[in-house]
VMD Tcl script that draws the C-alpha trace (Angstrom):
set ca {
  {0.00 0.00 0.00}
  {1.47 3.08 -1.40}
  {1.97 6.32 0.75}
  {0.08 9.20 1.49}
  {1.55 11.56 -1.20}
  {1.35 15.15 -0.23}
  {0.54 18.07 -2.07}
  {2.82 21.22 -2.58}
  {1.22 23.20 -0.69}
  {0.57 20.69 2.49}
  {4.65 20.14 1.86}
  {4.38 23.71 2.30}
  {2.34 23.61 5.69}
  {4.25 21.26 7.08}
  {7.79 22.84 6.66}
  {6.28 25.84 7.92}
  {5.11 24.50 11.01}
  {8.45 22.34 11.45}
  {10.13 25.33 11.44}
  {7.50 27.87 13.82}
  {5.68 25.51 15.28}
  {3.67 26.01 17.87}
  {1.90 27.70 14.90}
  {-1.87 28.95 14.50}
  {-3.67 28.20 11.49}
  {-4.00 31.80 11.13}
  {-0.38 32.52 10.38}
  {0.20 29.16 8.65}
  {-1.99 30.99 6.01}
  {-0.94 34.41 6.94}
  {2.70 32.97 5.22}
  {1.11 31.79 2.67}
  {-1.26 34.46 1.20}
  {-3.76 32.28 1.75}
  {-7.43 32.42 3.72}
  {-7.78 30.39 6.76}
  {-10.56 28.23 5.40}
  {-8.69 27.70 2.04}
  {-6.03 25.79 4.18}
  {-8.63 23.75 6.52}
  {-8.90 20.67 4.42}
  {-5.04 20.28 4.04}
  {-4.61 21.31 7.87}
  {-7.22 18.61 8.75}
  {-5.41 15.89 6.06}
  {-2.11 16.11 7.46}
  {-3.41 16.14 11.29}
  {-5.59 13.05 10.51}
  {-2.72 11.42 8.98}
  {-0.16 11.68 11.60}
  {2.14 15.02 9.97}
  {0.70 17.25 12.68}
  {-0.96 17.36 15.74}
  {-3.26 20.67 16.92}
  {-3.69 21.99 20.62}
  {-6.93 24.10 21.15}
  {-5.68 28.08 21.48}
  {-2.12 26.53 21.08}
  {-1.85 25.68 17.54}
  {0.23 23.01 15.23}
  {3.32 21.16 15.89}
  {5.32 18.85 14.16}
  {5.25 15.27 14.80}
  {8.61 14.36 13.93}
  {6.71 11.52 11.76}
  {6.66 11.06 8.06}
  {3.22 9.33 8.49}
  {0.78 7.97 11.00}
  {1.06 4.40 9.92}
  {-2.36 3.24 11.74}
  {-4.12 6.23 10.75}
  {-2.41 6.17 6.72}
  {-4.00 2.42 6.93}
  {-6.97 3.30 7.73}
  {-8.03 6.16 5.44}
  {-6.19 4.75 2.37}
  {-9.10 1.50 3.34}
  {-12.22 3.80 3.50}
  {-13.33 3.71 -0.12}
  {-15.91 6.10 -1.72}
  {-18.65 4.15 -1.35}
  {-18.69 4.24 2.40}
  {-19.18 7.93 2.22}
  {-21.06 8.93 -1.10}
  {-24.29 10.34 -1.34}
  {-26.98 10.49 -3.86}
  {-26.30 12.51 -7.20}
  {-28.48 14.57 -8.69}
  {-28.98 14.94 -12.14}
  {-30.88 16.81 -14.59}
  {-30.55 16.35 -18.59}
  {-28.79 18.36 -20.86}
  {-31.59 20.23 -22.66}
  {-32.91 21.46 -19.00}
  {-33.09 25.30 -19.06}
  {-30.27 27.35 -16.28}
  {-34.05 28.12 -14.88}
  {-34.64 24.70 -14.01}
  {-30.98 23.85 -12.90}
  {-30.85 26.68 -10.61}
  {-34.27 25.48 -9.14}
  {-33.06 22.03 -9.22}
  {-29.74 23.13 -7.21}
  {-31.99 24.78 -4.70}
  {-34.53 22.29 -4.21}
  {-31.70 19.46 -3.64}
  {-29.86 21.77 -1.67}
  {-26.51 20.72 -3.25}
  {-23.51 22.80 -4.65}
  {-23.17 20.26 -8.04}
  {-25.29 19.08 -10.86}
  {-24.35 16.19 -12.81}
  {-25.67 16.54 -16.35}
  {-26.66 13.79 -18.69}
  {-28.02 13.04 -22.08}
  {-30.95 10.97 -23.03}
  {-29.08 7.23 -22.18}
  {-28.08 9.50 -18.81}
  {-24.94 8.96 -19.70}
  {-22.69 11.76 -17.84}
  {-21.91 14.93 -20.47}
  {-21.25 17.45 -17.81}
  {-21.20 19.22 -14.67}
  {-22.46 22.93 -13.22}
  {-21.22 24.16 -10.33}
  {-23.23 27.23 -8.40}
  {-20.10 29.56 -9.80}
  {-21.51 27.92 -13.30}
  {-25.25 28.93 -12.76}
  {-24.78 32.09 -10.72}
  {-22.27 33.45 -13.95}
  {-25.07 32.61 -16.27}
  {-27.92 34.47 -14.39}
  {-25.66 37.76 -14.54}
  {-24.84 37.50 -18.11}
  {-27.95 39.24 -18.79}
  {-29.35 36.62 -20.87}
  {-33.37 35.04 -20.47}
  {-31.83 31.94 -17.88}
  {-35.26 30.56 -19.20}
  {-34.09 29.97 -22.46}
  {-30.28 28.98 -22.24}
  {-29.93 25.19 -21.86}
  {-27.77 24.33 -19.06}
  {-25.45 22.76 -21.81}
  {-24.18 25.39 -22.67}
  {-22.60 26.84 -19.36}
  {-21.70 23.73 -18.02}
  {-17.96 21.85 -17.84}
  {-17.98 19.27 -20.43}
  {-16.24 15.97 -20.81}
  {-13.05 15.22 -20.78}
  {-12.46 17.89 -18.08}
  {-14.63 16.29 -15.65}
  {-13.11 15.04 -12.66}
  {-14.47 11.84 -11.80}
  {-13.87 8.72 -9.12}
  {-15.25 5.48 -8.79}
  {-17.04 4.12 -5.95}
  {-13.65 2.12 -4.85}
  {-11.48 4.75 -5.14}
  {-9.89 5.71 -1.25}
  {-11.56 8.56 0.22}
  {-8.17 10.16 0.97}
  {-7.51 10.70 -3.20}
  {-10.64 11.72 -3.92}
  {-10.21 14.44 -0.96}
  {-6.67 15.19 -2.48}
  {-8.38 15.71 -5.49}
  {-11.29 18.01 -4.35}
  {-8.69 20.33 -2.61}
  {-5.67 20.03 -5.87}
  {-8.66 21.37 -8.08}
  {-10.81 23.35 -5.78}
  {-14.30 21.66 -6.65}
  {-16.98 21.12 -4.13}
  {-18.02 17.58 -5.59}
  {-16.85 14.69 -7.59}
  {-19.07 12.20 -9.57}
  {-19.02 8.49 -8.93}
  {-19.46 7.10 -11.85}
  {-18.95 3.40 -13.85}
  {-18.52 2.82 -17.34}
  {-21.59 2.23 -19.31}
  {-22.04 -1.52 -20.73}
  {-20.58 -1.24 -24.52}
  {-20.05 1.78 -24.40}
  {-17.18 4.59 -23.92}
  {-19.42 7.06 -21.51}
  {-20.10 6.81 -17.67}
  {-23.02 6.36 -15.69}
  {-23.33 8.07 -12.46}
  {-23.78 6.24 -9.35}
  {-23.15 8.52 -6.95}
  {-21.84 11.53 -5.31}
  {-18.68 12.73 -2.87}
  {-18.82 16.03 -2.10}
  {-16.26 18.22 1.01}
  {-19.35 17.38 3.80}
  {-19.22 13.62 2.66}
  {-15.50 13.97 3.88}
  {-16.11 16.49 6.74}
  {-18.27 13.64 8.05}
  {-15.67 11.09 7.63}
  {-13.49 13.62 9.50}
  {-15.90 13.96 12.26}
  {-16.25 10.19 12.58}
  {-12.13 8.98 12.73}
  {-12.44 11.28 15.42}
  {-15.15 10.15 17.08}
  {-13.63 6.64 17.14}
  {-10.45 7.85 18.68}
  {-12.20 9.88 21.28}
  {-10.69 13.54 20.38}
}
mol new
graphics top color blue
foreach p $ca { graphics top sphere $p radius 0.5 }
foreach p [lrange $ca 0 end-1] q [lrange $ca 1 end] { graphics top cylinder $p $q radius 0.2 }
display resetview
């Protein structure tokens, strides 16, 4: 079983707290131009895995460990499908009227867009949809189509994928949510199966901790 491999900027993190540690979150990002909350999924990645530890009103420290090999197990063996949720979809020819709606209804921050054979064709985010309703256009009469991210550049996972790359890749590109998808049968498009969004691993989060009574 293969490492957790860190990112550049969670390399970052933890040099800088090697170095100042006892650090605050606050000035971890403070030295990195960066907002507090951008930083809070890598901060709570490289605590759960054993880089750091946190003291309320204290801050970080190092651990003097490459990885927490209990911990590294243990999230590289919690697969997607323990923690997805239900997607929601809405086809192609659906107007940005009806997707925002849909969004609103659902009370999600992704929709997953399909054709006729729902086979996956795209994805709108709320950044998607909100730039469409200023653009001064009838949102009535613009098919969601044609504001949304199209295939190939749709990130994707399968349902036994690890939870911790599917969180790398959430925070790497900066999406809320991640299809699950499979391949469809003789075919070359994807169905999808399900949904992993930042609260899906926010609850995993709040769980591992849970278990180890923090």
């Amino acid at each position: 079983m293969s490492p957790i491999e860190l990112s550049t900027r969670q390399q970052q993190i933890v040099d800088i707290v090697k170095e100042n540690g006892p650090i605050t979150g606050e000035h971890i990002a403070e030295r990195l131009s960066l907002t507090r909350a951008t930083l809070r999924p890598d901060l709570a990645i490289l605590t759960m895995a054993g880089f750091l530890d946190a003291r309320p009103r204290v801050g970080y420290f190092y651990t003097g460990k490459s990885e927490s090999p209990v911990l590294a197990d243990k999230l590289q063996e919690i697969k997607v499908h323990h923690y997805q949720s239900r997607p929601v979809l809405i086809e192609q020819s659906a107007s940005v009227y009806e997707a925002i709606c849909t969004m609103f209804l659902e009370d999600v921050g992704t929709l997953f867009i399909v054709d006729s054979h729902a086979t996956l064709v795209g994805v709108a985010s709320r950044k998607d949809l909100l730039r469409a309703s200023m653009g001064g256009q009838s949102i009535e009469s613009i098919p969601v189509s044609v504001i949304m991210t199209r295939m190939p550049n749709i990130t994707m996972c399968e349902k036994d994928d690890s939870v911790i790359e599917v969180a790398q890749k959430l925070i790497s590109r900066q999406i809320d949510g991640l299809p699950i998808v499979k391949k469809v049968d003789a075919g070359s498009g994807f169905e999808v199966v399900g949904r992993i969004t930042k609260t899906n691993i926010t609850q995993l989060l709040v769980d591992l901790a849970s278990e180890d009574g923090m």
